[in-house]
C-alpha positions as CSV (number, residue, x, y, z in Angstrom):
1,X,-27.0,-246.8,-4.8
2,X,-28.4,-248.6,-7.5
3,X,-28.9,-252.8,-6.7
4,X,-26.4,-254.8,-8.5
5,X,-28.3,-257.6,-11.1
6,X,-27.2,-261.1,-10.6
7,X,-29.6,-262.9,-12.6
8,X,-27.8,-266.0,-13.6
9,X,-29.3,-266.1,-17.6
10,X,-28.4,-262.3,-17.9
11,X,-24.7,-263.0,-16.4
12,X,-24.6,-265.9,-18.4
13,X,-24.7,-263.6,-21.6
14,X,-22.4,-261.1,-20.5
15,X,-19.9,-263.5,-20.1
16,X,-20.0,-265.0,-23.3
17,X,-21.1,-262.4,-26.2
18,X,-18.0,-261.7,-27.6
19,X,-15.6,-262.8,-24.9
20,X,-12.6,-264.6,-26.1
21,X,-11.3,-265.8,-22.9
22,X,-11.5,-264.9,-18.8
23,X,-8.5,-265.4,-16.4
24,X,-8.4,-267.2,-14.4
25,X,-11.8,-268.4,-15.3
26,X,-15.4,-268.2,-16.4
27,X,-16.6,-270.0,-13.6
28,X,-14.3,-267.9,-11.0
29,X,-15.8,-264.6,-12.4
30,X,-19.4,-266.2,-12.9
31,X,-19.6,-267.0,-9.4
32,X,-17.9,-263.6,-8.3
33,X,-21.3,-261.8,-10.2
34,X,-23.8,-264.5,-8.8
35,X,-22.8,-263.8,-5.4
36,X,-24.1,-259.9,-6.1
37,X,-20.9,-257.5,-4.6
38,X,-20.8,-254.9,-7.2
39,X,-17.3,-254.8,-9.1
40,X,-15.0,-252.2,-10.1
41,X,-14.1,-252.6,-14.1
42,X,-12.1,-250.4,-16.5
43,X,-10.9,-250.5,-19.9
44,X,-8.3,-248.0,-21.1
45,X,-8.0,-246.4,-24.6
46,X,-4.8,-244.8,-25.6
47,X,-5.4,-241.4,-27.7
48,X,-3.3,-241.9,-30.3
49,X,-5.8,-240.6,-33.0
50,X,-8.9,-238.1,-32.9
51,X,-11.0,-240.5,-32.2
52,X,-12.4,-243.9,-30.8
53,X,-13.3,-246.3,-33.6
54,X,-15.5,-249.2,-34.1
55,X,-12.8,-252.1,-32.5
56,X,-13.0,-249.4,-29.6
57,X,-16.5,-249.9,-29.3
58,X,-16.6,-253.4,-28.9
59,X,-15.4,-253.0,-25.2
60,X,-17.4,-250.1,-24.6
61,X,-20.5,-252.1,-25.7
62,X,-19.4,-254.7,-23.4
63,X,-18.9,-252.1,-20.4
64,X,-22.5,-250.8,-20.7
65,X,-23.6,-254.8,-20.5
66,X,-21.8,-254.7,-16.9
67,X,-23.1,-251.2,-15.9
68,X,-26.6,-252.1,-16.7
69,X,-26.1,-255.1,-13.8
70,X,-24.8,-252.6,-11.6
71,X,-21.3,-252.5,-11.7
72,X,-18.8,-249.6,-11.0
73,X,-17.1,-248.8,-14.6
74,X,-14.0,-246.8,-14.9
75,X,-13.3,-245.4,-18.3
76,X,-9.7,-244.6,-18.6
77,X,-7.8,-242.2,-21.3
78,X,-4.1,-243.2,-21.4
79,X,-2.8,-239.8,-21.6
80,X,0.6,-240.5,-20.0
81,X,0.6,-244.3,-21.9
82,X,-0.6,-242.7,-25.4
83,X,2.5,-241.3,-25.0
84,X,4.6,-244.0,-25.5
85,X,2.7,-245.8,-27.7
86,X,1.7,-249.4,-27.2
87,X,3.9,-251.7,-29.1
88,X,1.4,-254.7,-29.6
89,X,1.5,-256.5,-33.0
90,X,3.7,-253.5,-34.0
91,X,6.6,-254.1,-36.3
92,X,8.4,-251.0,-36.0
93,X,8.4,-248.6,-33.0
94,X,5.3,-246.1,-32.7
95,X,6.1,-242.5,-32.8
96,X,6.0,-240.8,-29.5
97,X,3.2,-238.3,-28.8
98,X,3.1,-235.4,-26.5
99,X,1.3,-234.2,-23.9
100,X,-0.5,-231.7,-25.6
101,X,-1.4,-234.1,-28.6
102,X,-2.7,-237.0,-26.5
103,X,-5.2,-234.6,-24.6
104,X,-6.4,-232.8,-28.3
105,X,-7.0,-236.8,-29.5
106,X,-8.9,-238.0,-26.8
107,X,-10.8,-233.8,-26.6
108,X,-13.7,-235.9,-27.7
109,X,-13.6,-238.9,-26.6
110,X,-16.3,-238.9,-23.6
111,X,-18.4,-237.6,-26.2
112,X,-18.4,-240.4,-28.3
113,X,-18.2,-242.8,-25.5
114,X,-21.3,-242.0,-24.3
115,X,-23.5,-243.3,-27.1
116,X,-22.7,-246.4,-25.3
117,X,-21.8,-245.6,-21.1
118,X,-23.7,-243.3,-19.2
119,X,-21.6,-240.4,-17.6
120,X,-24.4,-239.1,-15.4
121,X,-27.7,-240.3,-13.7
122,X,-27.8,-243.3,-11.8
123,X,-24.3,-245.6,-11.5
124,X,-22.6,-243.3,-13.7
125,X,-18.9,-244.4,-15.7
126,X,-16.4,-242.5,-13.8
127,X,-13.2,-240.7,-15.9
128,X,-10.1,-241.2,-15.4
129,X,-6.4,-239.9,-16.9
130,X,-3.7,-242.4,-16.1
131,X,-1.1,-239.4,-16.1
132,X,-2.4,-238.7,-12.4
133,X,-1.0,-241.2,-11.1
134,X,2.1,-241.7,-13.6
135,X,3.3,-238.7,-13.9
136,X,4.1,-239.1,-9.9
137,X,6.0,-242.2,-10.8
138,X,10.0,-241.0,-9.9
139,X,12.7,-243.2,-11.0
140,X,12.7,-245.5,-7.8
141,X,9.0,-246.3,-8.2
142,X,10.0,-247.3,-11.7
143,X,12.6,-249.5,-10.3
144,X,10.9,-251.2,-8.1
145,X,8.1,-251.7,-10.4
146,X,10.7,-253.3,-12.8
147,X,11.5,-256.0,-10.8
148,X,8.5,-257.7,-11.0
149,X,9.1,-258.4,-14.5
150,X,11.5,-260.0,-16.6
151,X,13.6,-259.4,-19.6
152,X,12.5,-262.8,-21.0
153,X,8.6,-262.3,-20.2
154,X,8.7,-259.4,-22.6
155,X,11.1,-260.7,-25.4
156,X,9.2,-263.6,-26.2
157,X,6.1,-261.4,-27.3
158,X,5.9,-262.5,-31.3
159,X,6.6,-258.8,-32.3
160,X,9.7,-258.5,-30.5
161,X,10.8,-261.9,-31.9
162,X,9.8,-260.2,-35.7
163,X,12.3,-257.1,-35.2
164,X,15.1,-259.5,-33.7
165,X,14.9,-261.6,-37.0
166,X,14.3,-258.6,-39.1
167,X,17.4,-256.9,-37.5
168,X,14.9,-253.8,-36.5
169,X,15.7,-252.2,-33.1
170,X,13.5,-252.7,-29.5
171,X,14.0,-249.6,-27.6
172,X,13.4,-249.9,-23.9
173,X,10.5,-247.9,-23.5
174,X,8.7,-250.1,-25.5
175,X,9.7,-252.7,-22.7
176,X,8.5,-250.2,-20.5
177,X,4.6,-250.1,-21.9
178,X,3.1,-253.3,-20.5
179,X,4.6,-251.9,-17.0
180,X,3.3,-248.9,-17.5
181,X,-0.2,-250.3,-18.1
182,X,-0.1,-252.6,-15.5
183,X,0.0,-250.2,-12.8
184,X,-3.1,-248.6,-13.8
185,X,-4.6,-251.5,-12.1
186,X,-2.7,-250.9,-9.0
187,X,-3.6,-247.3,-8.7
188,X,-7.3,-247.9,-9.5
189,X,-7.6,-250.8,-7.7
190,X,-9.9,-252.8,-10.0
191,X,-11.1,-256.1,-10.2
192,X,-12.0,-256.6,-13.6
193,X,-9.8,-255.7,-17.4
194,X,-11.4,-255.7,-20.3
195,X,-10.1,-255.2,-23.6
196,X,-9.7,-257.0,-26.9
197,X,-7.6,-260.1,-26.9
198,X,-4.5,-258.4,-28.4
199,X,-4.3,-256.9,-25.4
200,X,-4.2,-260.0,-23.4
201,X,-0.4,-259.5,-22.5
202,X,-0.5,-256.2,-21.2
203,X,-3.6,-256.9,-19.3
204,X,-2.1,-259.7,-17.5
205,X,0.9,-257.9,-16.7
206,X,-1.7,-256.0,-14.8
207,X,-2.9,-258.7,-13.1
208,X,0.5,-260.0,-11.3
209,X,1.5,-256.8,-10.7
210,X,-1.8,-256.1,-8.5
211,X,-1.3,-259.6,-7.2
212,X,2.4,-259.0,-6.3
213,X,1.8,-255.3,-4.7
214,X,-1.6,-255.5,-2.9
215,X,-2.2,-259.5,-3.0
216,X,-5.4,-258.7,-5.3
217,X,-6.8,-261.2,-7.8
218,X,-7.6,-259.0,-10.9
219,X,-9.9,-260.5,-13.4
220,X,-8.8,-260.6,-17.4
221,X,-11.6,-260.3,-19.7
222,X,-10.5,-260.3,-23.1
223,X,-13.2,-259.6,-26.5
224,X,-13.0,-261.0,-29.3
225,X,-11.9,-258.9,-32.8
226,X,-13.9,-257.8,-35.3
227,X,-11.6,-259.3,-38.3
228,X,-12.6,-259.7,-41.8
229,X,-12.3,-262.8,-44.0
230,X,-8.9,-263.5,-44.2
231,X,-8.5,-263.4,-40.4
232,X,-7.1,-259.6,-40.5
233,X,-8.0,-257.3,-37.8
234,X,-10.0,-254.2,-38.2
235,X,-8.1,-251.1,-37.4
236,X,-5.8,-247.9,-37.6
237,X,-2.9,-249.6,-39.0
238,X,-4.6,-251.6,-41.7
239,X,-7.3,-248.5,-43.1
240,X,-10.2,-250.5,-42.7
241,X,-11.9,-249.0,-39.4
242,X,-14.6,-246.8,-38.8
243,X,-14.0,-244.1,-36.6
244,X,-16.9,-242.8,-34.5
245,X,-16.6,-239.0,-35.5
246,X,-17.2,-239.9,-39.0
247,X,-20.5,-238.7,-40.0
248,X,-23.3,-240.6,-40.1
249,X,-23.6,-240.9,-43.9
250,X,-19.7,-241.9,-44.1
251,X,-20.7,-244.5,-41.3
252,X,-23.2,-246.4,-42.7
253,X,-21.6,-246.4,-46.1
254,X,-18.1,-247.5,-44.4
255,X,-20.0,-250.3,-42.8
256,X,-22.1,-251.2,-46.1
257,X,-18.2,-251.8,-47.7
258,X,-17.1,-254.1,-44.9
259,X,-17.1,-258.0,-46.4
260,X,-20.0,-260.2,-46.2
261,X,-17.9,-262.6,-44.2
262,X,-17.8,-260.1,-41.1
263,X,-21.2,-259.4,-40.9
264,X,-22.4,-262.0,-37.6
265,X,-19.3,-261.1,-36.1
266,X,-20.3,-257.3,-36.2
267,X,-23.8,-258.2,-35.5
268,X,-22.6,-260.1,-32.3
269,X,-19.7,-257.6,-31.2
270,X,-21.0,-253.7,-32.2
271,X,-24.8,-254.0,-31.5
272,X,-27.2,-255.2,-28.9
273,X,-29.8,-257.3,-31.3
274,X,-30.4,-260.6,-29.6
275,X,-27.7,-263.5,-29.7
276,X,-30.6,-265.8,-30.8
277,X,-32.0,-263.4,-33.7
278,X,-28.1,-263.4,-34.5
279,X,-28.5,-267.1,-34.9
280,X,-31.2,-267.0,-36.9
281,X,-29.3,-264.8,-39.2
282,X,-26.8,-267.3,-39.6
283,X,-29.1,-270.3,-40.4
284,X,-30.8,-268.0,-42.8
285,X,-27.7,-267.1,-44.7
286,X,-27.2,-270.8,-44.8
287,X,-30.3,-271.8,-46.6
288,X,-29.7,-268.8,-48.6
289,X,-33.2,-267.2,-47.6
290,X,-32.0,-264.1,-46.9
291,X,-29.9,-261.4,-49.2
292,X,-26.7,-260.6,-47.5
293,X,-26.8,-257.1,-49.2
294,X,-30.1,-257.0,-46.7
295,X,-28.9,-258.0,-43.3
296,X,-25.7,-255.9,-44.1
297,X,-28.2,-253.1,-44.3
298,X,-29.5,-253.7,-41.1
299,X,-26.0,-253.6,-39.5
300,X,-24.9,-250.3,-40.9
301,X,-28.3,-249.0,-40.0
302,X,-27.9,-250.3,-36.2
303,X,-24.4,-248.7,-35.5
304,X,-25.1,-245.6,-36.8
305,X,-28.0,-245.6,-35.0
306,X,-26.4,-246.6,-31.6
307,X,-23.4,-243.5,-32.6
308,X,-25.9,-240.7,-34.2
309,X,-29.4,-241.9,-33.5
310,X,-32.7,-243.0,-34.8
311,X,-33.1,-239.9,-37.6
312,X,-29.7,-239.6,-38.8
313,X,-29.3,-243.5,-38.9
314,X,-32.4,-243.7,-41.5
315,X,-31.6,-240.5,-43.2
316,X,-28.0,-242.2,-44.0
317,X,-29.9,-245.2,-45.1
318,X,-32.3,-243.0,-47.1
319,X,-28.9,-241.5,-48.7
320,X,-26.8,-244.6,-49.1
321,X,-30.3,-246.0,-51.5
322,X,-30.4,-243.2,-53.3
323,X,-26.6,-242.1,-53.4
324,X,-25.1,-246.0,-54.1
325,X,-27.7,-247.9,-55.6
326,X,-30.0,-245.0,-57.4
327,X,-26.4,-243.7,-58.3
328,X,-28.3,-239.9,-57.7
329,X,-26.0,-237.0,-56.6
330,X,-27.4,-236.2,-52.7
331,X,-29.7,-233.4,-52.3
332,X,-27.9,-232.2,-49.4
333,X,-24.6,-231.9,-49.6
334,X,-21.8,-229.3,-48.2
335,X,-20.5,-226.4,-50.0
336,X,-17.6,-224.8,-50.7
337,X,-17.0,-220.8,-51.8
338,X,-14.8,-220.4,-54.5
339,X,-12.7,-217.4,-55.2
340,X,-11.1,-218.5,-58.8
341,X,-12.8,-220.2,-61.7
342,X,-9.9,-222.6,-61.9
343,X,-8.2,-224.4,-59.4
344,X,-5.4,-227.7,-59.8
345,X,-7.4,-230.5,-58.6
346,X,-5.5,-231.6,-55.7
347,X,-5.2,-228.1,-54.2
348,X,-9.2,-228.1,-54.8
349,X,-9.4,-231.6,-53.0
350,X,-7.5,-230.0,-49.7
351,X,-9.5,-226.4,-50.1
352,X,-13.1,-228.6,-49.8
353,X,-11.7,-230.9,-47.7
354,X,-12.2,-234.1,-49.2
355,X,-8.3,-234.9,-48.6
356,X,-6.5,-234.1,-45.2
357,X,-3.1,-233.3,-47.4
358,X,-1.8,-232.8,-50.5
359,X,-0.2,-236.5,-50.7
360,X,-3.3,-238.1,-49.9
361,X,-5.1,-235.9,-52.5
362,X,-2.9,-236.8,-55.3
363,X,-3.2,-240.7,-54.0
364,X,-6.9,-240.6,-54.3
365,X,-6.3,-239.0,-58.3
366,X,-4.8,-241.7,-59.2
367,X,-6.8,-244.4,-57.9
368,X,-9.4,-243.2,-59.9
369,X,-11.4,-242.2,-56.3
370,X,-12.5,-238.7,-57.5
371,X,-15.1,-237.2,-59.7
372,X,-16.5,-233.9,-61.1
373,X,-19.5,-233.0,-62.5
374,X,-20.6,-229.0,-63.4
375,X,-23.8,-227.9,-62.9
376,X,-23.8,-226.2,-66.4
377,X,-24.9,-230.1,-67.8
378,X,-27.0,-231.5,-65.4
379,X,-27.9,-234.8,-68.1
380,X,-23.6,-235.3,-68.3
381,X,-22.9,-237.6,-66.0
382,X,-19.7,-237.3,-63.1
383,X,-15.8,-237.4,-65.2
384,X,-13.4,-239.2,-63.2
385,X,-9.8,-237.0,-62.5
386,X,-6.9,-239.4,-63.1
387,X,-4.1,-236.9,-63.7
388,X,-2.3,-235.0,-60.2
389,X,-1.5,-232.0,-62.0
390,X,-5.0,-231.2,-64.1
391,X,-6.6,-227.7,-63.6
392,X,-10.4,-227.7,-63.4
393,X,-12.4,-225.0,-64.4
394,X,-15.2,-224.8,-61.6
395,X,-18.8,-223.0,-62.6
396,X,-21.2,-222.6,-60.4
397,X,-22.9,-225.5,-58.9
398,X,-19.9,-227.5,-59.8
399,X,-19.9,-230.9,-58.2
400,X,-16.6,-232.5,-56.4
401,X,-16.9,-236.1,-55.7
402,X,-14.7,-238.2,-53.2
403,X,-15.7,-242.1,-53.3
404,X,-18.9,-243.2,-53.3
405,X,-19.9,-241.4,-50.5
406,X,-18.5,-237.7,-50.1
407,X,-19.6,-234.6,-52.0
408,X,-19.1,-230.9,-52.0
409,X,-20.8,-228.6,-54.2
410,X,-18.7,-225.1,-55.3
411,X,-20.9,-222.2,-55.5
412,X,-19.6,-218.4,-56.2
């Protein structure tokens, strides 16, 4: 069994890069990883998309920091709670998922969590599904776990106070969720949360429900969020994240789009570079002796490189130069069989997949977001589509371009 680390400097850092706040306390967890008993930690991740994203990395990065030391990690797919749909900073209630779509979402998401944890070897991250232990759940259980809460601990969250002043309806299993997630901690029988600080509620539901069943103090660690200027977080519901199945190209282009006023705050949260070369960063971007455009660079390059490795990380780079600021068409690109020589542009856009649906492929027409260039002029330059219902005539070698970043050539 591997030796747990309890090297004051490194626990020092662990318990500070990033973190937002620890219940009951930094010092009551600090001294807890001094005294060297290994912990048992989780963080849960509900599937209710294809895939984990950057803002889901921020915890797993912090969950390898712990597993390095020594510590048992638990990472848990909410299988039974993806189905509900967590409610937090929602104004409107989710849609319910089933079964069967919670477990296709989260198909891949060991995959992609394991550019960060280690699943085998040594101290390896253990998987869990929390419908193992909910689905056994009958409705006394839920009873009895209800009345360790009250109605007024969970109508006083801010989005349940929105919906009352809006008029929009609270159902009751949206009540339900924060119970729900709190017994996860009962049945796993941790000692340490993590998650971002939105999650803060729901995490400390978990704690007084362990505390109430099996008299366990639970520690709270909550991360900060990667937010852009303005203070808005970066995720699903507001279209700026980066999802970790993109490829690596899309990745590092996504990342080079992200505002220069998020950059030390991805620097600190989604890599492992050093807090004080961070630091330095920061003074440096102060004296102006450093070209944001540069150090942004460096940060698309790192998380790609932690999600798709070395090679693909600098061949994106190598493609983002030439693609973005060369304004060249890539020399590898995917392509696309056609069968007609004319096809309407949004049906094309879903055939090539460079839209996921017809809607979003008229959406990105008329935003001006895609581009076609034919192969029979190769010294014409790309002409932007801007009308839904246009027919294009596709030659050979035809070019389709989505963005900046996404193109498929159509060959017969």
């Amino acid at each position: 069994m591997p030796k747990v680390i309890n090297d004051k400097r490194l626990v020092s850092e662990l318990l500070t890069r990033g973190v937002e706040k620890i219940y009951p306390s930094y010092q009551a967890l600090e001294k807890k990883l001094l005294s060297g008993d290994k912990i048992r930690l989780y963080c849960g991740y509900d599937p209710s998309a294809a895939s984990l994203h950057i803002g889901n990395a921020i915890a797993l990065n912090k969950l390898a920091q712990f597993q390095a030391l020594g510590h048992e990690l638990i990472f848990l797919i909410g299988d039974f709670t993806g189905r509900i749909g967590d409610p937090t900073d929602k104004k409107a209630a989710r849609q319910k998922l089933t079964s069967e779509e919670v477990l296709n979402n989260a198909k891949d998401y060991v995959k992609q969590a394991a550019a960060y944890l280690k699943f085998d070897g040594a101290n390896p991250a253990r998987v869990e599904y929390n419908s193992k232990w909910q689905d056994k759940l009958n409705f006394s259980d839920l009873i009895e776990l209800s009345s360790h809460f009250t109605v007024q601990q969970m109508i006083q969250r801010d989005m349940f106070q929105e919906r009352l002043k809006d008029e929009k309806p609270i159902y009751l299993h949206e009540f339900l969720y924060p119970l729900v997630q709190a017994y996860d901690s009962v049945a796993l029988d941790v000692d340490l949360e993590i998650g971002g600080n939105d999650q803060m509620f729901n995490m400390m539901c978990g704690r007084s429900l362990l505390r109430d069943i099996k008299q366990k103090e639970k520690f709270v660690l909550t991360m900060k969020l990667l937010t852009d200027a303005e203070g808005k977080k970066m995720g699903k519901s507001e279209g700026n994240i980066v999802f970790l199945n993109e490829s690596a190209n899309n990745m590092y282009g996504q990342i080079m789009a992200w505002p220069d006023g998020i950059m030390l705050a991805a620097f600190e949260l989604c890599t492992n570079i050093e807090m004080k070369e961070i630091k330095k960063m920061a003074d440096d971007l102060k004296k102006d002796t450093v070209n944001p455009r540069d150090l942004k660079m460096r940060l698309a390059l790192e998380i790609t490189e932690i999600n798709h490795g070395q090679k693909a990380a600098a061949s994106a780079r190598d493609n983002f130069i030439s693609t973005i600021q060369k304004k060249e068409v890539p020399k590898d690109m995917n392509t696309w069989r056609r069968t007609e020589e004319q096809y309407n542009i949004v049906d094309l856009l879903v055939a090539t997949k460079l839209a996921s649906s017809k809607t979003e492929a008229r959406r990105l027409v008329e935003q001006g977001a895609v581009k076609i260039q034919t192969g029979a002029d190769e010294n014409a330059g790309p002409v932007v589509i801007t009308n839904p219902k246009e027919d294009i005539n596709v030659a050979d070698d035809t070019i389709l371009q989505r963005g900046k970043l996404q193109f498929v050539k159509i060959i017969k």
